[in-house]
Residue frames as qw, qx, qy, qz and C-alpha x, y, z in Angstrom:
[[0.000, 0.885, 0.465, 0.000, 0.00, 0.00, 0.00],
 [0.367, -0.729, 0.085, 0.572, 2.89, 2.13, 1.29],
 [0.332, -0.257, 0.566, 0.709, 4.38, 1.91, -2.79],
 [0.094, 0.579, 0.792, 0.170, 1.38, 2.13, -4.11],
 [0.055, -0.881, -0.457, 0.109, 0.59, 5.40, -2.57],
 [0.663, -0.374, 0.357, 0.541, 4.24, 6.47, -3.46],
 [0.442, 0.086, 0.772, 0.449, 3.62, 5.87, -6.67],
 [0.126, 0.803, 0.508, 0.286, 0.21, 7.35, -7.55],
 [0.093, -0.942, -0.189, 0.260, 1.63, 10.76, -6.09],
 [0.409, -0.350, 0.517, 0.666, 4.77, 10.49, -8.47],
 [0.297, 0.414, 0.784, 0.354, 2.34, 9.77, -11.18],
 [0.003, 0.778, 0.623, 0.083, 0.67, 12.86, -10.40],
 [0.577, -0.460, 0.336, 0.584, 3.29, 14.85, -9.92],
 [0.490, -0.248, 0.568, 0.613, 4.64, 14.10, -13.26],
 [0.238, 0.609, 0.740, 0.157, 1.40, 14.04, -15.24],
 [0.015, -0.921, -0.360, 0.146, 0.54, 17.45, -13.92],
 [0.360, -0.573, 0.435, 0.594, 4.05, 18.84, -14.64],
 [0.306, -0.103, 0.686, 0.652, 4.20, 17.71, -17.94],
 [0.183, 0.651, 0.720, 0.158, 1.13, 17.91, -18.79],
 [0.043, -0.907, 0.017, 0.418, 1.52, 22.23, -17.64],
 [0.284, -0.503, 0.504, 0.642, 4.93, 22.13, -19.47],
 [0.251, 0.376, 0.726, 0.519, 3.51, 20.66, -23.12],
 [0.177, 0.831, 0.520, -0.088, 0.75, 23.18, -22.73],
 [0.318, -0.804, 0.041, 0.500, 3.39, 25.87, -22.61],
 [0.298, -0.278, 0.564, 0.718, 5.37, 24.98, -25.36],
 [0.303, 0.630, 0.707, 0.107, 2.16, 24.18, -27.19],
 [0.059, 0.973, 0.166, -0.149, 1.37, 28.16, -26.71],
 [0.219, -0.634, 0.336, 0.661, 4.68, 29.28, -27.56],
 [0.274, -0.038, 0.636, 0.720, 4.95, 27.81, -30.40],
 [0.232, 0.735, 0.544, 0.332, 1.13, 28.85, -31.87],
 [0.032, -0.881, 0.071, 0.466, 2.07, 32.77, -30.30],
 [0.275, -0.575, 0.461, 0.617, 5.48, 32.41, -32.87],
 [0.126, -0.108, 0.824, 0.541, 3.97, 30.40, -35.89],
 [0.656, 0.132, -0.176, -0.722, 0.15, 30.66, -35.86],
 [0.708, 0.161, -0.637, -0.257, -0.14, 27.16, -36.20],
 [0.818, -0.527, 0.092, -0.212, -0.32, 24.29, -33.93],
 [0.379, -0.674, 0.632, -0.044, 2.51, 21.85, -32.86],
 [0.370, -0.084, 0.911, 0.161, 1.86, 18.76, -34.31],
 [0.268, 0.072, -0.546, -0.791, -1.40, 19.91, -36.41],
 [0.699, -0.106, 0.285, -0.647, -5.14, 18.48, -36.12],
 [0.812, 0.302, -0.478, -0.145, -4.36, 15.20, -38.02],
 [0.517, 0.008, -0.761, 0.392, -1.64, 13.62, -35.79],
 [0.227, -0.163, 0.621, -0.732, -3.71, 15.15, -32.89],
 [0.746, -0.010, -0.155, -0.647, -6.65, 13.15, -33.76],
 [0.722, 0.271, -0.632, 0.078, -4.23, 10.29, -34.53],
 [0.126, 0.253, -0.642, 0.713, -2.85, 10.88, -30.86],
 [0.556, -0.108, 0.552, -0.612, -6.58, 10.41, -29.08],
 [0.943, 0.052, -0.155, -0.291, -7.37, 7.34, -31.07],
 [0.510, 0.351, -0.683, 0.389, -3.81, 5.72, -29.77],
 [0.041, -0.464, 0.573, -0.674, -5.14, 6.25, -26.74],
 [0.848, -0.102, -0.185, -0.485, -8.82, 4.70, -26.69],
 [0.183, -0.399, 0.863, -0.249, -8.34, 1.91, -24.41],
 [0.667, 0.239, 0.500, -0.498, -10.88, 0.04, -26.34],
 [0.607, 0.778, -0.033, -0.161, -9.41, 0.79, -29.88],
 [0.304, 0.789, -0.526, 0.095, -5.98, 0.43, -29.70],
 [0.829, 0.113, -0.460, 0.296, -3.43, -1.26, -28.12],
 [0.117, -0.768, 0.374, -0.507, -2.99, 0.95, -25.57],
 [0.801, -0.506, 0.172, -0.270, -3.47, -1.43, -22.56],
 [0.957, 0.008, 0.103, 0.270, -1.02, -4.78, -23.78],
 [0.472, 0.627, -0.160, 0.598, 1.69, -1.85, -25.21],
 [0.337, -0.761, 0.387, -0.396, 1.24, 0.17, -21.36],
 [0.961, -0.258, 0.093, 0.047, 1.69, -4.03, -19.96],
 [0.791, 0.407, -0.050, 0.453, 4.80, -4.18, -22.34],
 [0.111, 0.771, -0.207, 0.592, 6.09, -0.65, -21.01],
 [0.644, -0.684, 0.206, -0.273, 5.79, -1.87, -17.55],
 [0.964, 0.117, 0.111, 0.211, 7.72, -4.78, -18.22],
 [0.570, 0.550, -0.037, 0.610, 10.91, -2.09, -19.67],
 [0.412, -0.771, 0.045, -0.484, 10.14, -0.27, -16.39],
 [0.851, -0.486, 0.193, -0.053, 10.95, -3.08, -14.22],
 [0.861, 0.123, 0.066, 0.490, 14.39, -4.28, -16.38],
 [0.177, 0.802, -0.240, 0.518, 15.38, -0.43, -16.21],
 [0.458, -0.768, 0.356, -0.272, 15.27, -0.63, -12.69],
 [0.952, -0.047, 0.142, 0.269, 17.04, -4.34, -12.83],
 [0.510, 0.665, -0.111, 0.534, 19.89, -1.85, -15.19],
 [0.225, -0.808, 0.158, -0.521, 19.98, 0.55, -12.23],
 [0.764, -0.541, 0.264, -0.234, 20.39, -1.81, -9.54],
 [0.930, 0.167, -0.002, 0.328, 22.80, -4.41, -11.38],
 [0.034, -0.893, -0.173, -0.413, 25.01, -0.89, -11.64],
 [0.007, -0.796, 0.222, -0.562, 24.84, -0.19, -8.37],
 [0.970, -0.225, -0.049, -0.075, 25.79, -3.37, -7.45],
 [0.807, 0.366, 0.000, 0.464, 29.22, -3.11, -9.78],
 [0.145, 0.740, -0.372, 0.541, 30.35, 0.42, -8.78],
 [0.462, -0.742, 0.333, -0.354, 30.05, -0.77, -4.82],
 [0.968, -0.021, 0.222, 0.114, 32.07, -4.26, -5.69],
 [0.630, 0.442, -0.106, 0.629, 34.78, -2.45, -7.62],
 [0.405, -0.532, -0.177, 0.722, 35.19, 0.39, -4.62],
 [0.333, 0.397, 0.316, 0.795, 34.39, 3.02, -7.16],
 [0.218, -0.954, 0.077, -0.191, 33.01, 6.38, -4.57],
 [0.629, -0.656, 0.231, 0.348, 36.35, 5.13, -2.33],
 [0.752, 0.028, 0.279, 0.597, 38.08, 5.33, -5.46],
 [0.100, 0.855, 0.280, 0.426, 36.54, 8.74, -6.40],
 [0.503, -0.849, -0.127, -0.099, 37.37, 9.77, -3.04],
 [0.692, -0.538, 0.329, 0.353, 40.79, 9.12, -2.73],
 [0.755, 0.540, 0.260, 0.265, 41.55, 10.02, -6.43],
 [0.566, -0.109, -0.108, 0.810, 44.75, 12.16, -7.35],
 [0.105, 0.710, 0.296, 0.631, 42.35, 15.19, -8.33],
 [0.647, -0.569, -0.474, 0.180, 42.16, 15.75, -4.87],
 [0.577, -0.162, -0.004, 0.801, 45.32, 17.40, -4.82],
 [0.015, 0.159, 0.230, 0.960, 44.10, 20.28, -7.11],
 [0.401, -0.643, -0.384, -0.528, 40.00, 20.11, -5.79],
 [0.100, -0.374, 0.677, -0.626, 40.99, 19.01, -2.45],
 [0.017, 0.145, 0.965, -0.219, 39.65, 15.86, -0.29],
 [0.393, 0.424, 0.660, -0.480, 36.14, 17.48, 0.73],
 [0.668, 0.465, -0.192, -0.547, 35.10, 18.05, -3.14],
 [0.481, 0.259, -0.748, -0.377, 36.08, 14.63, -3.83],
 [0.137, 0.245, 0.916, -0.286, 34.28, 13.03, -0.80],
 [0.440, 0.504, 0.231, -0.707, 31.24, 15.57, -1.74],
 [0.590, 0.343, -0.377, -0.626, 31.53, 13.90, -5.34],
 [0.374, -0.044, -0.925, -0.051, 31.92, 9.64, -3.95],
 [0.215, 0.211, 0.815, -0.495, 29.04, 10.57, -2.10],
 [0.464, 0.511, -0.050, -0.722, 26.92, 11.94, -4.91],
 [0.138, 0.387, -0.844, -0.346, 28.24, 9.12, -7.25],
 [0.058, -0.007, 0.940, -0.335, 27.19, 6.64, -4.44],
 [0.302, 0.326, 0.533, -0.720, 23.79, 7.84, -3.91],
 [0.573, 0.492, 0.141, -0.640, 22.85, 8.26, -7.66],
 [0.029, -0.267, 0.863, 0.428, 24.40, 5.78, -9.94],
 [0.218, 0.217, 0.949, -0.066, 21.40, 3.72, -9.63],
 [0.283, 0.778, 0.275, -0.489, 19.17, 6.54, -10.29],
 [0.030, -0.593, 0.529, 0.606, 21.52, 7.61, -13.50],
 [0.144, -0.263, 0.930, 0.212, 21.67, 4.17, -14.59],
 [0.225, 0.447, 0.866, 0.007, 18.09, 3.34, -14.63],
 [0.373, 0.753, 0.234, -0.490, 16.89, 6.64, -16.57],
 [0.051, -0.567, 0.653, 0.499, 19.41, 6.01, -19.10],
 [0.266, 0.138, 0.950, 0.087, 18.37, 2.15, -19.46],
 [0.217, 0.614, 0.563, -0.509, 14.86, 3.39, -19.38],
 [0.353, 0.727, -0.154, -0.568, 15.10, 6.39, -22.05],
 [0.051, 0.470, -0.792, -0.386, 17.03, 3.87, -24.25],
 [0.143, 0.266, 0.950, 0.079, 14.39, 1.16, -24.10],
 [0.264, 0.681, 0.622, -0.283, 11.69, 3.55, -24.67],
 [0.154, 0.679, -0.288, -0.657, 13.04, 5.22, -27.49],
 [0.070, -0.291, 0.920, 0.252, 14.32, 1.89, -29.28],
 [0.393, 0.206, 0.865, -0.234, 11.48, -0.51, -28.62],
 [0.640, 0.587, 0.417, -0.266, 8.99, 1.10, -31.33],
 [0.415, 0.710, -0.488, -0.293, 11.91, 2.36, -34.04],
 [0.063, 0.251, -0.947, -0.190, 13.12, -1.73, -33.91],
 [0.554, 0.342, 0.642, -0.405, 9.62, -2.52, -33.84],
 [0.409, 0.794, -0.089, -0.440, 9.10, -0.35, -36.98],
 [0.152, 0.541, -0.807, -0.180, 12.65, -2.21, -38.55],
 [0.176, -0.120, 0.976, 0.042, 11.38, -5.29, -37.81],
 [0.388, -0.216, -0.473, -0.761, 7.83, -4.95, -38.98],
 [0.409, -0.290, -0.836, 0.224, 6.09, -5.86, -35.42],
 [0.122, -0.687, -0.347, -0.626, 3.22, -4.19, -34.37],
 [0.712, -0.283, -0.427, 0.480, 4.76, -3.26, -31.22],
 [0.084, 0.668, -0.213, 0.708, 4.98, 0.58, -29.42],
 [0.368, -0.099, -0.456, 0.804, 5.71, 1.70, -25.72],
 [0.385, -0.718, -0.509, -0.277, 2.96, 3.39, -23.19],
 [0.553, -0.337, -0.574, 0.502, 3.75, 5.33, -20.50],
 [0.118, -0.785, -0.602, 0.089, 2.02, 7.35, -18.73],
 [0.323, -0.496, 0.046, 0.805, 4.23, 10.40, -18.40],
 [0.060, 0.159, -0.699, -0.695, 5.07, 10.54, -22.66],
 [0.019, 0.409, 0.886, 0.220, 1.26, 9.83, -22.78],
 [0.088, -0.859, -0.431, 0.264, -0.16, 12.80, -21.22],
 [0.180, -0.376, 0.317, 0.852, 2.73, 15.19, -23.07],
 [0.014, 0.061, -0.708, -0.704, 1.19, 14.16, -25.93],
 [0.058, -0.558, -0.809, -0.177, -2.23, 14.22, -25.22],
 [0.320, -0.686, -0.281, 0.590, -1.70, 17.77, -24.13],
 [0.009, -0.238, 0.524, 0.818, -0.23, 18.97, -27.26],
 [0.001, 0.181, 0.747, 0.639, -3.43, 17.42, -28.95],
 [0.039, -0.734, -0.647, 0.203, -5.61, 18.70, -27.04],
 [0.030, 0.745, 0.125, -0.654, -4.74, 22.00, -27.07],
 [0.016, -0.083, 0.702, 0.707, -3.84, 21.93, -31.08],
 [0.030, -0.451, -0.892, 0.016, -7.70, 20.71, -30.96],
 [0.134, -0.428, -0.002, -0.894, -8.73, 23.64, -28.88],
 [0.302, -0.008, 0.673, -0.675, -10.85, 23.99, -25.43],
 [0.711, 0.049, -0.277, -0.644, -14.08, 22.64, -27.82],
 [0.407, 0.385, -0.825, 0.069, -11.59, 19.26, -27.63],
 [0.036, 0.218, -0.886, 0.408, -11.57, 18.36, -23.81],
 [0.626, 0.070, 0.507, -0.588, -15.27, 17.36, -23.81],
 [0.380, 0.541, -0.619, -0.423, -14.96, 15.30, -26.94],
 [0.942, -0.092, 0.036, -0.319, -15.85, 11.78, -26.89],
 [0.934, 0.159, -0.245, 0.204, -12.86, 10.46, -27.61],
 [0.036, -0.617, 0.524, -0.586, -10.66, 13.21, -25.54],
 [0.798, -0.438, 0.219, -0.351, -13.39, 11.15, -22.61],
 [0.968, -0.169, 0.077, -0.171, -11.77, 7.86, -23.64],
 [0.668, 0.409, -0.345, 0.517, -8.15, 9.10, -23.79],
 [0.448, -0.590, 0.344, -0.578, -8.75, 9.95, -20.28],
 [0.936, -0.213, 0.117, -0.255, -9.68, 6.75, -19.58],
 [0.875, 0.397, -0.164, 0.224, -7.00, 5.34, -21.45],
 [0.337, 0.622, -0.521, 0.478, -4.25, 7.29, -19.61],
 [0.705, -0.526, 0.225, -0.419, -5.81, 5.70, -16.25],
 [0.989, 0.091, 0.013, -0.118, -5.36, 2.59, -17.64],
 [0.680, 0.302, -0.464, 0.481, -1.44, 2.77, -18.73],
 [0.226, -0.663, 0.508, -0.500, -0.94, 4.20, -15.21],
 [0.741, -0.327, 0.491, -0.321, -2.24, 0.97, -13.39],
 [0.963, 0.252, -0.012, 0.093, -1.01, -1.67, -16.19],
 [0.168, 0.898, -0.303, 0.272, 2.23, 0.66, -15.75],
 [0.331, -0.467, 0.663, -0.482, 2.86, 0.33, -12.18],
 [0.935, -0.115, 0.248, -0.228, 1.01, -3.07, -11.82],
 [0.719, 0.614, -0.310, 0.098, 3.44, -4.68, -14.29],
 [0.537, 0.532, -0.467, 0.459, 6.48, -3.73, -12.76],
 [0.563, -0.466, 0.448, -0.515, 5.16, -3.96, -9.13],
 [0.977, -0.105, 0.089, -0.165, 4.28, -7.74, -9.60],
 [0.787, 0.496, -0.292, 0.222, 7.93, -8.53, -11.78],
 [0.266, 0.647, -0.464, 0.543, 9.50, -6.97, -8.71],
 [0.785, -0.343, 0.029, -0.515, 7.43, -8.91, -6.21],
 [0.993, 0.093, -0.069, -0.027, 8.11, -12.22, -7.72],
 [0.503, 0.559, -0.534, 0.385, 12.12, -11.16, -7.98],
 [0.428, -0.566, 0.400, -0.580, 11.93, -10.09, -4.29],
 [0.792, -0.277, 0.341, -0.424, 10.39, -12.95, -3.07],
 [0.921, 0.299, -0.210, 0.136, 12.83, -15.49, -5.17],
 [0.185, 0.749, -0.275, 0.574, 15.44, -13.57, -3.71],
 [0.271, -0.358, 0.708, -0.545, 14.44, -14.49, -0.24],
 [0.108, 0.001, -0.993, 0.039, 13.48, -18.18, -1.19],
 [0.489, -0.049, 0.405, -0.771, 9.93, -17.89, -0.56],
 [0.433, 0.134, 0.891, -0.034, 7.89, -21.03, -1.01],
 [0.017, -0.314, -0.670, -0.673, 5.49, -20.79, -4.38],
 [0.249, -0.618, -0.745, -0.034, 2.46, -21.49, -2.24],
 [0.186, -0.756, -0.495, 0.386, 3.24, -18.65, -0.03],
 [0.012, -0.053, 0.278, 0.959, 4.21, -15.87, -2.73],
 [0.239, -0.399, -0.530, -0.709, 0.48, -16.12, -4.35],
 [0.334, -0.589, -0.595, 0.433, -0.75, -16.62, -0.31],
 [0.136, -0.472, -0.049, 0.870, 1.08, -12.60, 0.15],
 [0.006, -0.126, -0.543, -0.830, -0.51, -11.74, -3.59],
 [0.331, -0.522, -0.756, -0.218, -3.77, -12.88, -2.43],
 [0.349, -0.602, -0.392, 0.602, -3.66, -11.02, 1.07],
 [0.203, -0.289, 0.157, 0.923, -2.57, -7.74, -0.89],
 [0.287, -0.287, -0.579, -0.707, -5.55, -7.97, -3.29],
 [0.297, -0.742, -0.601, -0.004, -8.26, -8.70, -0.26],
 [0.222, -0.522, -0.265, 0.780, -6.75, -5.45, 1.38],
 [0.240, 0.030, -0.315, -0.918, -7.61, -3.03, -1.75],
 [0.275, -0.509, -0.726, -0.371, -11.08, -5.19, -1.82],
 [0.427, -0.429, -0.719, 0.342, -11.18, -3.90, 1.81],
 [0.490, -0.718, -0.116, 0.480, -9.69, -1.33, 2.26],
 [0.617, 0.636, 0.369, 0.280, -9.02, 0.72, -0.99],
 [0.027, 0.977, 0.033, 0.211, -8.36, 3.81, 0.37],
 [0.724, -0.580, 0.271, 0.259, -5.11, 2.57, 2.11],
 [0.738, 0.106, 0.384, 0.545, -3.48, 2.52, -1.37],
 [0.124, 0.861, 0.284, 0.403, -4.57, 6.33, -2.01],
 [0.306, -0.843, 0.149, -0.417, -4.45, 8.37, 1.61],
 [0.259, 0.242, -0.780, 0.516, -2.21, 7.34, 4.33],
 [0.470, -0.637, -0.593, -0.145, -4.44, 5.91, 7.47],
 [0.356, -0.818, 0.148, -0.428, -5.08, 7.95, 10.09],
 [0.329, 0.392, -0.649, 0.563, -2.12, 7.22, 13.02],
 [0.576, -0.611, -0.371, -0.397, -4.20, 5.87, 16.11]]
């Protein structure tokens, strides 16, 4: 529940961020060129990609989750290697030292330390979600890449290219829906893949991994709001 509620306030977060920032550029560019950003054609194109009824949106957001979880596998492998080879103590103790001096090179093997993993897994990440539909495309497999962030940029730009007539729009309704949908096929995805690792990790028995799966699904039946609001501290 605790990652869960983590999660949905990153998600929101980001959404709303990006989702302000596309609008912005959106307006610059029609203040400098008259014209929209991408034009009413690929913005049309852009809410029927979304239609979580019509498309592919749902098995492509599954797939994305799936590139989610092996980023973070990128990240963590990483920041396995730098702390097995001594690389912050080697930062730290490097000759540069001499000319920054000791505390700017402990101030950079702690920074190193702290984010490699982070580094490592937006790299992975951008690289698998750039790649995945242009070697789709090369290989002729009908195959693209959901996520929820790069889903709401771009349903921002077509809305507003659209115009304020847009956001009540039947299909605007069911590219709403549709960005609900890669959020939870998103996160679900790469919650469960990291579950199952977890719990291989610490040897758990078969029977009782889908036991803890099972327990975690009656609590949302129960108790929904625990994965939203924090409970109240009694």
């Amino acid at each position: 529940a605790r990652i869960v509620r983590s999660q949905l306030a990153a998600a929101v977060g980001n959404v709303t961020t990006v989702a302000i920032a596309a609008a912005l550029v959106s307006h610059a560019v029609h203040l400098r060129t008259g014209g929209g950003l991408i034009g009413a054609e690929k913005a049309n194109a852009v809410l029927a990609s979304l239609d979580p009824l019509r498309s592919g949106t749902a098995p492509f957001a599954v797939l994305t989750g799936v590139i989610l979880w092996t980023a973070s596998l990128v990240g963590g492998w990483l920041e396995n290697f730098a702390a097995c080879r001594r690389r912050p103590q080697a930062i730290a103790e490097h000759g540069a030292s001499r000319v920054l001096g000791q505390r700017t090179m402990r101030w950079a093997s702690d920074f190193f330390a702290r984010h490699i993993s982070g580094f490592g897994t937006s790299v992975a990440l951008g690289v698998m979600l750039g790649m995945t539909p242009s070697l789709a495309v090369f290989f002729g497999l009908p195959i693209d890449v959901r996520h929820v962030t790069l889903a709401t940029g771009q349903l921002a730009i077509a809305l507003f290219d659209l115009g304020w007539l847009s956001l009540t729009r039947p299909d605007a309704m069911m590219a709403y829906l549709g960005i609900v949908v890669i959020f939870v096929c998103n996160l679900g995805t790469s919650f469960f893949l990291a579950l199952m690792v977890a719990m291989r990790a610490r040897e758990v028995p078969r029977r009782d991994r889908w036991g803890l799966i099972t327990a975690i699904l009656r609590h949302f039946a129960r108790r929904p709001l625990d994965f939203i609001v924090p409970p109240r501290s009694g």
